[in-house]
PDB file of N, CA, C and O in Angstrom:
ATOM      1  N   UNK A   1     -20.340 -17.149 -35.378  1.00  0.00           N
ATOM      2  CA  UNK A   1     -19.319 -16.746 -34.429  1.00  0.00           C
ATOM      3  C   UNK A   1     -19.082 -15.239 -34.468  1.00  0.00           C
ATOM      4  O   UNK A   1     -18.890 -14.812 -33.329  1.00  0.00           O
ATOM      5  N   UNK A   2     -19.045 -14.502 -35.202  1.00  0.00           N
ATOM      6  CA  UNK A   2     -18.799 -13.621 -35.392  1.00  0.00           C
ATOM      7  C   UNK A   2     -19.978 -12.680 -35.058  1.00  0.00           C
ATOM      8  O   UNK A   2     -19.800 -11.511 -34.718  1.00  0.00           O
ATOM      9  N   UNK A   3     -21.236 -13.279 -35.180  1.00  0.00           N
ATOM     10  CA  UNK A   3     -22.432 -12.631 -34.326  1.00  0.00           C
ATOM     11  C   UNK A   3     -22.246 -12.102 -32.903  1.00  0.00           C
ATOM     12  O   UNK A   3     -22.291 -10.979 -32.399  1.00  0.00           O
ATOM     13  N   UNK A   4     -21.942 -13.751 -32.294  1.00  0.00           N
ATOM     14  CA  UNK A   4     -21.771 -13.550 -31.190  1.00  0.00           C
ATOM     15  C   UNK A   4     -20.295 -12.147 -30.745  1.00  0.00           C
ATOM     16  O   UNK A   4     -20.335 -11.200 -29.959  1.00  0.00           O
ATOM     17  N   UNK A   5     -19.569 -12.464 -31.341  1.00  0.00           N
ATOM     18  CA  UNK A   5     -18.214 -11.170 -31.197  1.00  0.00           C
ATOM     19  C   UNK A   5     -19.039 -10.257 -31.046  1.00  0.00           C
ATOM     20  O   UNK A   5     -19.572 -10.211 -29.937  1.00  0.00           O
ATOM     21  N   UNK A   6     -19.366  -9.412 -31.881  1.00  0.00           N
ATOM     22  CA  UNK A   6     -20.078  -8.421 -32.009  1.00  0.00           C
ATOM     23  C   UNK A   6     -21.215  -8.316 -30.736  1.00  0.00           C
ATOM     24  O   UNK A   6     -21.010  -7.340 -30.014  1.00  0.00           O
ATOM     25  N   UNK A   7     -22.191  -9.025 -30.409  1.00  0.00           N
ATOM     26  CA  UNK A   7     -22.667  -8.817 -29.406  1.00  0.00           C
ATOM     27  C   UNK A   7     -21.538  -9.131 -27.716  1.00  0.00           C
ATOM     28  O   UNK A   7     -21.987  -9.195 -26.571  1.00  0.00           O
ATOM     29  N   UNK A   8     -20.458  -9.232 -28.027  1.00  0.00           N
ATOM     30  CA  UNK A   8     -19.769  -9.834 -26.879  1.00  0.00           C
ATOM     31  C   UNK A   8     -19.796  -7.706 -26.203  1.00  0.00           C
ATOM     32  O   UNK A   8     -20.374  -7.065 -25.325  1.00  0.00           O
ATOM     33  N   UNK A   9     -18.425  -7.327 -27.710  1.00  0.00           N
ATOM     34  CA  UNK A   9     -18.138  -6.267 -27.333  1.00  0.00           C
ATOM     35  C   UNK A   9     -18.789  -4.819 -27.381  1.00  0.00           C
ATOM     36  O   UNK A   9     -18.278  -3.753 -27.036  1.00  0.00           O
ATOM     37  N   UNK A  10     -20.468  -5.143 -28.071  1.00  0.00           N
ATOM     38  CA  UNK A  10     -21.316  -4.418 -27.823  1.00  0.00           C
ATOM     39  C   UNK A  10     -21.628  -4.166 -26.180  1.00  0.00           C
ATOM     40  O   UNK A  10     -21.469  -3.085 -25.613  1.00  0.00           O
ATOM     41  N   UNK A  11     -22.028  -5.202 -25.653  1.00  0.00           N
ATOM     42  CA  UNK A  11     -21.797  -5.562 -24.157  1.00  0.00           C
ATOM     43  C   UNK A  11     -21.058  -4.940 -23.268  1.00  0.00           C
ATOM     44  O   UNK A  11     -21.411  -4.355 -22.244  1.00  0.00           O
ATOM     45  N   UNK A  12     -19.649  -5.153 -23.871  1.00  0.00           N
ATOM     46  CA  UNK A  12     -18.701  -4.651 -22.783  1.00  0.00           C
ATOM     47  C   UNK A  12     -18.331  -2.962 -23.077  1.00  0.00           C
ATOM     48  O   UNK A  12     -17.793  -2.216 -22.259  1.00  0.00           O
ATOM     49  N   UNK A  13     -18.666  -2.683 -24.125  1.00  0.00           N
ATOM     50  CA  UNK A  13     -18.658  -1.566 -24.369  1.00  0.00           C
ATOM     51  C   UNK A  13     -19.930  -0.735 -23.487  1.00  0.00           C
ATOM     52  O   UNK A  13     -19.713   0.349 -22.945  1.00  0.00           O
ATOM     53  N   UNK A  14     -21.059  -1.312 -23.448  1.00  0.00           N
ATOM     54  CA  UNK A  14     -22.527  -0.934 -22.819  1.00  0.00           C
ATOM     55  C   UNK A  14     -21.853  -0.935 -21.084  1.00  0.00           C
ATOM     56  O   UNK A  14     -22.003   0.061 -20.376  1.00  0.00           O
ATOM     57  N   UNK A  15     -21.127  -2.177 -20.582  1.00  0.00           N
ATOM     58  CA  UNK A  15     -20.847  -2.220 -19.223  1.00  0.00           C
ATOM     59  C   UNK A  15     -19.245  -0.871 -18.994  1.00  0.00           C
ATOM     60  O   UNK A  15     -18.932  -0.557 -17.846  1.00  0.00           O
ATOM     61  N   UNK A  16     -18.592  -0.373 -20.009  1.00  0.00           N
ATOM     62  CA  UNK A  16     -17.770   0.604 -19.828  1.00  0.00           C
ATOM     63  C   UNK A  16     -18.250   2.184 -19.972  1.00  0.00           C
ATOM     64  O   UNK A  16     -18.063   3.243 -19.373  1.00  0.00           O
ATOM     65  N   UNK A  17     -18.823   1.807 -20.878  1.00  0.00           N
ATOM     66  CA  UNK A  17     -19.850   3.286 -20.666  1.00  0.00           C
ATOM     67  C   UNK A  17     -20.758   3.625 -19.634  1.00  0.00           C
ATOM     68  O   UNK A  17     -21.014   4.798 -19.362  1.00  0.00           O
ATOM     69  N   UNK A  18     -21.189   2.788 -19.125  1.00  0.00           N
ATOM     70  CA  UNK A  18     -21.994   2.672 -17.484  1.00  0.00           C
ATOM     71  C   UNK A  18     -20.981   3.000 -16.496  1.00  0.00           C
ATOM     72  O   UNK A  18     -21.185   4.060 -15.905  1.00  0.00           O
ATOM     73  N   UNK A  19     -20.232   2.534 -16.264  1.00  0.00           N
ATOM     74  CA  UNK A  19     -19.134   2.600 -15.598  1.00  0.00           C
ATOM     75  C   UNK A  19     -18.354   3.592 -15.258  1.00  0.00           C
ATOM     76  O   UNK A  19     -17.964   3.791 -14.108  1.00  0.00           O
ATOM     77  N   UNK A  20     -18.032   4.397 -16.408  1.00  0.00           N
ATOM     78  CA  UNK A  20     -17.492   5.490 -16.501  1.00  0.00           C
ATOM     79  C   UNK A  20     -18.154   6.741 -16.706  1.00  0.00           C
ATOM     80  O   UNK A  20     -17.739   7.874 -16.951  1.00  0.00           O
ATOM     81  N   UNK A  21     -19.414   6.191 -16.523  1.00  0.00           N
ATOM     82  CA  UNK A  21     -20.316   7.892 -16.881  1.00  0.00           C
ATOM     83  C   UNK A  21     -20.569   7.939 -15.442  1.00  0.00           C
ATOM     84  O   UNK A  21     -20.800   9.056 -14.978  1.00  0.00           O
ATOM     85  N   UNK A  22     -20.568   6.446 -14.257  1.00  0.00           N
ATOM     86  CA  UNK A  22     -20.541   6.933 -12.909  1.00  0.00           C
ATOM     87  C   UNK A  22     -19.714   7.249 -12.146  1.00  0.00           C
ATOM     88  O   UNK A  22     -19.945   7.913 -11.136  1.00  0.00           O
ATOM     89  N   UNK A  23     -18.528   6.803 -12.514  1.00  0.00           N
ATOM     90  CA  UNK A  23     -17.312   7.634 -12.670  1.00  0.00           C
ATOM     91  C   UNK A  23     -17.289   8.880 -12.828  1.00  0.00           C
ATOM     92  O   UNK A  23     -16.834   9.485 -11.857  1.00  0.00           O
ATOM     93  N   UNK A  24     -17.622   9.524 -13.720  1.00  0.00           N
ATOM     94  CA  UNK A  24     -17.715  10.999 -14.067  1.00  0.00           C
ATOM     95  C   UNK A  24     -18.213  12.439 -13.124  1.00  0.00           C
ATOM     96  O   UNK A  24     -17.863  13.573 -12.799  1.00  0.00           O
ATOM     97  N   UNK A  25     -19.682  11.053 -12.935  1.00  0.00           N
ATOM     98  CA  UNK A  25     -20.444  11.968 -12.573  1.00  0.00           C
ATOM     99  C   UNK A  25     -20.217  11.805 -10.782  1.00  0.00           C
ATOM    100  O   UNK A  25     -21.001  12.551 -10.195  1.00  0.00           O
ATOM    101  N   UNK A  26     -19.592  11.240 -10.119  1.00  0.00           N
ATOM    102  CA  UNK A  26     -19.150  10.949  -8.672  1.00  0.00           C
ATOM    103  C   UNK A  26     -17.471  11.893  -8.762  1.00  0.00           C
ATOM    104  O   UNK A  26     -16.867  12.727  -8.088  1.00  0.00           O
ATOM    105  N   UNK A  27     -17.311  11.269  -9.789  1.00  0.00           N
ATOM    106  CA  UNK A  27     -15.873  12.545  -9.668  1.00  0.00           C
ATOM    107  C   UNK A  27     -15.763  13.822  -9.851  1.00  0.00           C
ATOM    108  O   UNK A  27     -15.027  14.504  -9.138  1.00  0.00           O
ATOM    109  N   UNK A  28     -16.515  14.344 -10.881  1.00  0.00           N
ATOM    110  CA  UNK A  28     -16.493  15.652 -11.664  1.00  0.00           C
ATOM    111  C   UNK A  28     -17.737  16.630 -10.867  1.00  0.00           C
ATOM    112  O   UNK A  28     -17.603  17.755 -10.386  1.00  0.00           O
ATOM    113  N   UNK A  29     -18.914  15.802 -10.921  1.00  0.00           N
ATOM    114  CA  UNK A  29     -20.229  16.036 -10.537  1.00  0.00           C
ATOM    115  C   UNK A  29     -20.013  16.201  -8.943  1.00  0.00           C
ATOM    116  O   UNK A  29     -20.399  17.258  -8.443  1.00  0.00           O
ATOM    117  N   UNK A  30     -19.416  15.214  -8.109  1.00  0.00           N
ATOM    118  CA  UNK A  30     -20.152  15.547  -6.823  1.00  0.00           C
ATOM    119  C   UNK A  30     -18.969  16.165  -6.206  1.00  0.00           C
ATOM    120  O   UNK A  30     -19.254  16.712  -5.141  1.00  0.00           O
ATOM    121  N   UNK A  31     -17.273  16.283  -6.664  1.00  0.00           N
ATOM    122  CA  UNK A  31     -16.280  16.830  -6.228  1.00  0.00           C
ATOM    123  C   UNK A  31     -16.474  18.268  -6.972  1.00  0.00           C
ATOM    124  O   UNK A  31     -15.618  19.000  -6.474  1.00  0.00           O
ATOM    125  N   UNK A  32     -16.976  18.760  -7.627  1.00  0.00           N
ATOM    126  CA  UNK A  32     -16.617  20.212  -8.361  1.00  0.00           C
ATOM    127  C   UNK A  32     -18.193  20.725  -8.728  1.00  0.00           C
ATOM    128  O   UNK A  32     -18.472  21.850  -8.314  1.00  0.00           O
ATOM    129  N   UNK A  33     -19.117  20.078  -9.382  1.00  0.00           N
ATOM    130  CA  UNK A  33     -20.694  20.308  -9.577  1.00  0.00           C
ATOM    131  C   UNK A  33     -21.294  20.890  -8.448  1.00  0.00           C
ATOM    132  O   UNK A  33     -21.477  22.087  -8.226  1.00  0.00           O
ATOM    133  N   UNK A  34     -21.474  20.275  -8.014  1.00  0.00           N
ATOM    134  CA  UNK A  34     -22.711  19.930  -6.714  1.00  0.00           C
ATOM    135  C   UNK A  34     -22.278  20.510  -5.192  1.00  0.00           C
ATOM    136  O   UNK A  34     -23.052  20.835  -4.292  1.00  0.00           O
ATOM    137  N   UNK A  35     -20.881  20.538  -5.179  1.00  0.00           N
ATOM    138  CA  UNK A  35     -20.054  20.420  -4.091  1.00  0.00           C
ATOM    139  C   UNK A  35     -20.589  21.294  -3.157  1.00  0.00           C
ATOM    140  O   UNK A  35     -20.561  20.906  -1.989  1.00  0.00           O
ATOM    141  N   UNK A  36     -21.117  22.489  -3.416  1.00  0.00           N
ATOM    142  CA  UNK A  36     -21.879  23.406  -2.716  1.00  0.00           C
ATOM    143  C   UNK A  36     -22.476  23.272  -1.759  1.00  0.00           C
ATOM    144  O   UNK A  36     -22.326  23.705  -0.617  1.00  0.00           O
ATOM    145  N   UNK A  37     -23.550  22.335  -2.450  1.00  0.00           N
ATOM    146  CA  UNK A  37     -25.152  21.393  -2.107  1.00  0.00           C
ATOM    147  C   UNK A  37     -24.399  20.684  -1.116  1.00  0.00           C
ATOM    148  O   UNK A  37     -24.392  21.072   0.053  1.00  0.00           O
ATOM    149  N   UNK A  38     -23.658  19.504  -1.558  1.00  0.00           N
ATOM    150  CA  UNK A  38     -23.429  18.516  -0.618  1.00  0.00           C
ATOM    151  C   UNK A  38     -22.194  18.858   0.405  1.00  0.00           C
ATOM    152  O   UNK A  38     -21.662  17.972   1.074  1.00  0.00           O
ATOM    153  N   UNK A  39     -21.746  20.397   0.463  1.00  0.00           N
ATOM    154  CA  UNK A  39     -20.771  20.685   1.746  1.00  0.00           C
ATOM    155  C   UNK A  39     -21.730  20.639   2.891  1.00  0.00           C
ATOM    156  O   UNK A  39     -21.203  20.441   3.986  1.00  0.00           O
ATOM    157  N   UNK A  40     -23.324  20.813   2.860  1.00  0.00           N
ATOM    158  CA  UNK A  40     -24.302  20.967   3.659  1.00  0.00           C
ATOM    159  C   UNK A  40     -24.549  19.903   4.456  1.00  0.00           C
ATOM    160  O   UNK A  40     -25.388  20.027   5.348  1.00  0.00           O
ATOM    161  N   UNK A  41     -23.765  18.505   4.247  1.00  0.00           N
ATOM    162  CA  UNK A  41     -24.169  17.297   5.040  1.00  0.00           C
ATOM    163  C   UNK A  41     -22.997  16.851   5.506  1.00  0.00           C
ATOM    164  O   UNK A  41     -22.242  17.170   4.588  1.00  0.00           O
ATOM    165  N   UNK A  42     -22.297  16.291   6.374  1.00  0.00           N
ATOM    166  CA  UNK A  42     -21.065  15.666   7.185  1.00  0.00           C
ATOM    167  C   UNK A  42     -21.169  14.618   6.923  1.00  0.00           C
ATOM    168  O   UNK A  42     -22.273  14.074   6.919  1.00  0.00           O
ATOM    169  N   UNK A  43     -19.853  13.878   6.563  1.00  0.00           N
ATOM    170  CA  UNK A  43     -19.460  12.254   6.893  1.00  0.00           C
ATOM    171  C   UNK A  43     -18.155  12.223   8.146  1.00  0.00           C
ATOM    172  O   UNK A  43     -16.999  12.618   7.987  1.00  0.00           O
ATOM    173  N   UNK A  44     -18.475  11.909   8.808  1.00  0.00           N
ATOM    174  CA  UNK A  44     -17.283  11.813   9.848  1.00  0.00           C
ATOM    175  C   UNK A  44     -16.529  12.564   9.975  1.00  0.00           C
ATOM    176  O   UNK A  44     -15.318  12.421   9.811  1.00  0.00           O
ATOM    177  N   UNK A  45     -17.303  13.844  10.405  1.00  0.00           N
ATOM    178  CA  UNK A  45     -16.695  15.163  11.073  1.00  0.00           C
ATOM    179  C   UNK A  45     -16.007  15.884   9.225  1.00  0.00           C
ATOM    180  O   UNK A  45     -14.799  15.752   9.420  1.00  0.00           O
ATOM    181  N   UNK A  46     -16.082  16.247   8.340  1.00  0.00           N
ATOM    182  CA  UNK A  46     -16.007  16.381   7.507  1.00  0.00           C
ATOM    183  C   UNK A  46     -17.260  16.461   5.952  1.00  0.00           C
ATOM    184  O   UNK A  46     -17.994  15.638   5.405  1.00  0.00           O
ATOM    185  N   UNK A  47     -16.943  17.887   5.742  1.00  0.00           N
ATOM    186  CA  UNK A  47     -18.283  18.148   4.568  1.00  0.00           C
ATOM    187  C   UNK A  47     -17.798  16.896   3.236  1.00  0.00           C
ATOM    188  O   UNK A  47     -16.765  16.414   2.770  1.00  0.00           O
ATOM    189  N   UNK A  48     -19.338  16.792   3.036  1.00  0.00           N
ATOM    190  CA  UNK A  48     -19.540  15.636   1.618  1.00  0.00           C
ATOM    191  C   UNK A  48     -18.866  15.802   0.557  1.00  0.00           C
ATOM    192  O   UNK A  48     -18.356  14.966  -0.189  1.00  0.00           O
ATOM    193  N   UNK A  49     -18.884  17.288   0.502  1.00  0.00           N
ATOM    194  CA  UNK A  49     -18.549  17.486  -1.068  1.00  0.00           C
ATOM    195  C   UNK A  49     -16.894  17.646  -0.800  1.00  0.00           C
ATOM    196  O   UNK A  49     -16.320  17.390  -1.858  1.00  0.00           O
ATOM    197  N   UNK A  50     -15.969  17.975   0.233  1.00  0.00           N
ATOM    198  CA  UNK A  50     -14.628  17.844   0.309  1.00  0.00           C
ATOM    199  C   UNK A  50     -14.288  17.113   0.334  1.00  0.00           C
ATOM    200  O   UNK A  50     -13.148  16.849  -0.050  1.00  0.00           O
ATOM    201  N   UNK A  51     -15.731  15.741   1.188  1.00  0.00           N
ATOM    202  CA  UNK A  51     -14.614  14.326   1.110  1.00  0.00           C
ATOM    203  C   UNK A  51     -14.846  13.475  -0.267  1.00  0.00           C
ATOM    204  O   UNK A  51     -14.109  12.573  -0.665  1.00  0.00           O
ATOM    205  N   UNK A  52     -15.875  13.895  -0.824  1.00  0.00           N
ATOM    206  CA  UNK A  52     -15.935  13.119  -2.539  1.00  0.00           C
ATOM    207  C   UNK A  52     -14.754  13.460  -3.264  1.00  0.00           C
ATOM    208  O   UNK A  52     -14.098  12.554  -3.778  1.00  0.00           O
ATOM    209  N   UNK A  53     -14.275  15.079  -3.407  1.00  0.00           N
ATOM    210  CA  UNK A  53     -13.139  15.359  -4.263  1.00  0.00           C
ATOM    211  C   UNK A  53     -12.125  15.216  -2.932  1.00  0.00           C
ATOM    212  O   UNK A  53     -11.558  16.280  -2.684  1.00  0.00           O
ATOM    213  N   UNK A  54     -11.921  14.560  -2.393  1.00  0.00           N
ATOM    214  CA  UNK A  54     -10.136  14.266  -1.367  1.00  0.00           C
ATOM    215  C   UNK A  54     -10.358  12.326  -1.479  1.00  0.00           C
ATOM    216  O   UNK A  54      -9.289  11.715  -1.461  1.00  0.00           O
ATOM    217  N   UNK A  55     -11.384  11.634  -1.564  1.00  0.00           N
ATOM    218  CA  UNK A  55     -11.055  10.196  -0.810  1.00  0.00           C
ATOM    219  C   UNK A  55     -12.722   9.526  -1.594  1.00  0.00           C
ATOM    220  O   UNK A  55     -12.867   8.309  -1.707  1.00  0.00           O
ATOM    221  N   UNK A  56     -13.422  10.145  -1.887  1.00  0.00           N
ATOM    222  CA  UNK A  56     -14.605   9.669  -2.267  1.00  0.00           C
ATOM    223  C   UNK A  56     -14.337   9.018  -3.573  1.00  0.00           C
ATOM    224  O   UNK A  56     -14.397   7.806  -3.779  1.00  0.00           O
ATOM    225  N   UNK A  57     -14.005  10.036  -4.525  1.00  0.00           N
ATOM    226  CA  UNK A  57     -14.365   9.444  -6.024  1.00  0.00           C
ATOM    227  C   UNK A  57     -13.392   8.234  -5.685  1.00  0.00           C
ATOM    228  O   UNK A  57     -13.750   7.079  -5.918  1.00  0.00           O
ATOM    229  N   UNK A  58     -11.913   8.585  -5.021  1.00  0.00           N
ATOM    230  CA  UNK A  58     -11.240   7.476  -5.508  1.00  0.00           C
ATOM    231  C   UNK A  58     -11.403   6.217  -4.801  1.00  0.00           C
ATOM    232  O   UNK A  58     -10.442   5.448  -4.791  1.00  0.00           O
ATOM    233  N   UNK A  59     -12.934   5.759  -3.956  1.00  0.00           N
ATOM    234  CA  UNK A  59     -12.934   4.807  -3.345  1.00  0.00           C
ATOM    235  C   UNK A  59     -14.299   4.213  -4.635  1.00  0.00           C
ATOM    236  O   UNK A  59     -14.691   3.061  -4.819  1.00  0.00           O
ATOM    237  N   UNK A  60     -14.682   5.328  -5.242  1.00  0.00           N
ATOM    238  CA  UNK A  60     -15.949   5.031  -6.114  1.00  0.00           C
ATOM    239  C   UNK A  60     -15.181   4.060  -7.094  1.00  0.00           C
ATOM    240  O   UNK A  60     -15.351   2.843  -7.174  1.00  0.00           O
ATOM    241  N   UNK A  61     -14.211   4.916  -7.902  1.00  0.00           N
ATOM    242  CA  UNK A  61     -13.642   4.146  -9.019  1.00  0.00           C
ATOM    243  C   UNK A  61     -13.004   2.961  -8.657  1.00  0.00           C
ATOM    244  O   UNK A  61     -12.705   2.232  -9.603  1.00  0.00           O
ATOM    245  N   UNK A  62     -12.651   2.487  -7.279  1.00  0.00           N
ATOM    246  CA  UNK A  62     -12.391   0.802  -6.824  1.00  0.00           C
ATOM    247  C   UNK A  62     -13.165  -0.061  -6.421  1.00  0.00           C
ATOM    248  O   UNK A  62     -12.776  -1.138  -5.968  1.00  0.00           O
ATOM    249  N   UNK A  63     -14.228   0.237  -6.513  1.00  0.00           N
ATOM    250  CA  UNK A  63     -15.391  -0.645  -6.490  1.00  0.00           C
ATOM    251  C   UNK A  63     -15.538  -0.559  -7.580  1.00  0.00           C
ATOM    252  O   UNK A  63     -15.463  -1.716  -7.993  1.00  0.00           O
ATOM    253  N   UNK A  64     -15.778   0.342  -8.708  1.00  0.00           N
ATOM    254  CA  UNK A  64     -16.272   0.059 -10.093  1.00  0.00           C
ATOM    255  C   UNK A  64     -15.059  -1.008 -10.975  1.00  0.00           C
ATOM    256  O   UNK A  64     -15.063  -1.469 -12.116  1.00  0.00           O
ATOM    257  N   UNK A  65     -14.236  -1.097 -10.011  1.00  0.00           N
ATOM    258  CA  UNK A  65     -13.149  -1.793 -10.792  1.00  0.00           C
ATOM    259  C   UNK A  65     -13.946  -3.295 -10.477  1.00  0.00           C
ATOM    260  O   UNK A  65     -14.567  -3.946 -11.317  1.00  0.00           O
ATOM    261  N   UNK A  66     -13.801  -3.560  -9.412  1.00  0.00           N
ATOM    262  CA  UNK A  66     -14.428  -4.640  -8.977  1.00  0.00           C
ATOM    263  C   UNK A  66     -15.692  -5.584  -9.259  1.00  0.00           C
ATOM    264  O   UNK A  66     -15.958  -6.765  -9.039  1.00  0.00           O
ATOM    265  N   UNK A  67     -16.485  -4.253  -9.986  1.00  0.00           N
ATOM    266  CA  UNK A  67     -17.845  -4.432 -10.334  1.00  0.00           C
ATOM    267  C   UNK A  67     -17.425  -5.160 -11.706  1.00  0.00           C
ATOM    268  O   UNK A  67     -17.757  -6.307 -12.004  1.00  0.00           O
ATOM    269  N   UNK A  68     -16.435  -4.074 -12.691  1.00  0.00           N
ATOM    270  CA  UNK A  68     -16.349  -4.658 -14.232  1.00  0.00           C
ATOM    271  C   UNK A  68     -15.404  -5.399 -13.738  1.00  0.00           C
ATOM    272  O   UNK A  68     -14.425  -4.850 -14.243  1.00  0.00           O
ATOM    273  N   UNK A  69     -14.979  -6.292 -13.085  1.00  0.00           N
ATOM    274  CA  UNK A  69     -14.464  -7.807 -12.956  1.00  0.00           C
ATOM    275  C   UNK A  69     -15.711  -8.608 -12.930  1.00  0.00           C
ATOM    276  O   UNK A  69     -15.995  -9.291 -13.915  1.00  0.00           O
ATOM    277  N   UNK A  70     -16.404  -8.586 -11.992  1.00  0.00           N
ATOM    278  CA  UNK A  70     -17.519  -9.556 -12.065  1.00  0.00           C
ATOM    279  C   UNK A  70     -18.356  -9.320 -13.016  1.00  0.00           C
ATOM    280  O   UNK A  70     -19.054 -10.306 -13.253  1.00  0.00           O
ATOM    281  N   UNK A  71     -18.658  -8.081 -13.904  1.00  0.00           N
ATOM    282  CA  UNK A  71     -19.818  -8.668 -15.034  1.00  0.00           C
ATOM    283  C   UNK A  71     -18.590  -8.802 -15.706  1.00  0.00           C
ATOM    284  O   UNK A  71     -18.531  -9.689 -14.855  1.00  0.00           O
ATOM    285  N   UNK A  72     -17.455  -8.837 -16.419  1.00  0.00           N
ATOM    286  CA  UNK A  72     -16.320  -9.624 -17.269  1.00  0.00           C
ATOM    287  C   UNK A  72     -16.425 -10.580 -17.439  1.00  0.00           C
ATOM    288  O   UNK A  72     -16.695 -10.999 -18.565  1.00  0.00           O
ATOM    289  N   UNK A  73     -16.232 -11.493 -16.224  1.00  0.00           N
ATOM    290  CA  UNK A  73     -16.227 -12.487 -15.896  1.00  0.00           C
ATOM    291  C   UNK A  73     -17.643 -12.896 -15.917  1.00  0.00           C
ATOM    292  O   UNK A  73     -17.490 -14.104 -16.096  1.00  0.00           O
ATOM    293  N   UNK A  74     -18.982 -12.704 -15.853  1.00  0.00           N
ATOM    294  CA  UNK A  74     -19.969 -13.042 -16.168  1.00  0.00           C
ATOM    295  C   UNK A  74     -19.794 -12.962 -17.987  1.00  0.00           C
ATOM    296  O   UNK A  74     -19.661 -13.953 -18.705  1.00  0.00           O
ATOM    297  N   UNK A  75     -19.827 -11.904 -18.334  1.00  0.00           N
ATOM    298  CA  UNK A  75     -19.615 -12.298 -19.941  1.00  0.00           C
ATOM    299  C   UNK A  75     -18.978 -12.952 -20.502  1.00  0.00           C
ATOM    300  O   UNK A  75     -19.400 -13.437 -21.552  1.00  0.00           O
ATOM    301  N   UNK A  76     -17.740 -13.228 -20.050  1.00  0.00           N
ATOM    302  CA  UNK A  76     -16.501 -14.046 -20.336  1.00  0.00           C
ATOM    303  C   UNK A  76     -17.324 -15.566 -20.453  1.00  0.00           C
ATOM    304  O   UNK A  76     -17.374 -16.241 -21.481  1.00  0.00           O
ATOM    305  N   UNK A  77     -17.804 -15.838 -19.443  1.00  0.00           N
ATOM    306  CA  UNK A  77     -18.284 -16.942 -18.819  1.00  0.00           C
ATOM    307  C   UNK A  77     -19.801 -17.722 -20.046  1.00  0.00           C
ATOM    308  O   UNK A  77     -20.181 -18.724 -20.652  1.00  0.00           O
ATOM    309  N   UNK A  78     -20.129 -16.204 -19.685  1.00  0.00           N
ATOM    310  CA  UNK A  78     -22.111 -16.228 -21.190  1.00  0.00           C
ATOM    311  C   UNK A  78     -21.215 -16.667 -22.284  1.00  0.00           C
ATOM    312  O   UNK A  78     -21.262 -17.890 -22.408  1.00  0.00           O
ATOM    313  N   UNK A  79     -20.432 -16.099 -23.101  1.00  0.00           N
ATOM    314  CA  UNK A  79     -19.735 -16.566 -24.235  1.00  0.00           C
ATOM    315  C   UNK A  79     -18.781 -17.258 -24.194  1.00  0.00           C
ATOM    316  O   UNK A  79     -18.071 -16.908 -25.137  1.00  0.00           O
ATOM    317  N   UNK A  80     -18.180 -18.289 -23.498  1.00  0.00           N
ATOM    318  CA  UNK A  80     -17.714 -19.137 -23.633  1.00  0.00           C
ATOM    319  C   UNK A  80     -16.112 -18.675 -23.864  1.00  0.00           C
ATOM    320  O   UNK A  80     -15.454 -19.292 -24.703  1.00  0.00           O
ATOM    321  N   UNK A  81     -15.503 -17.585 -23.109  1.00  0.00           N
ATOM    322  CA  UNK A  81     -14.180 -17.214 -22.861  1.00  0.00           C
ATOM    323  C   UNK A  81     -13.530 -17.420 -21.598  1.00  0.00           C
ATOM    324  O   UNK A  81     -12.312 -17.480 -21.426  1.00  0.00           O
ATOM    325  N   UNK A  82     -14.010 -17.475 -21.132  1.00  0.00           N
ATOM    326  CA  UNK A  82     -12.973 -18.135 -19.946  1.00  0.00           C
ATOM    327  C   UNK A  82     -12.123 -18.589 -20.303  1.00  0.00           C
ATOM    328  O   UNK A  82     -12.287 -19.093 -21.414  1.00  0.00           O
ATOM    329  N   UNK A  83     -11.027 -18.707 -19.833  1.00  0.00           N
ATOM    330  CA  UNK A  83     -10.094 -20.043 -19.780  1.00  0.00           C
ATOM    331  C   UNK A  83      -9.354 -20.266 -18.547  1.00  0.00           C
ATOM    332  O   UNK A  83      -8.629 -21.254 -18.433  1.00  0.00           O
TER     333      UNK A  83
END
């Protein structure tokens, strides 16, 4: 049992670090990094890199919320936590 623990929160630790390094790099990276580069392309009358740092990252990080619900709940599910 205790194997399995250990590989539970190895896991979820592997799916938060994924998560948040795309996080990072969509927030930090394409609002303040890059922003230069990507003012060069339009989304709906508006440059890329203004709308990543005004409305972008924070539509990124609600899908990633969404995402670590469903593999959760897939792991939850592999190891026998649900309830």
């Amino acid at each position: 049992m205790a194997t399995d623990t250990k590989k539970y929160w190895k896991t979820n630790l592997k799916y938060l670090t994924i998560l948040l390094s795309i996080w990072f790099v969509v927030s930090f990276g394409c609002g303040i990094l890059f922003v230069d580069e990507l003012n060069n392309i339009k989304l709906g009358g508006f440059k890329l890199g203004f709308w990543f740092a005004q409305q972008g990252a924070i539509y990124v990080f609600v899908i990633l919320i969404f995402v670590y619900i469903k593999l959760m709940n897939a792991l939850d599910e592999k190891y026998n936590l649900n309830d």
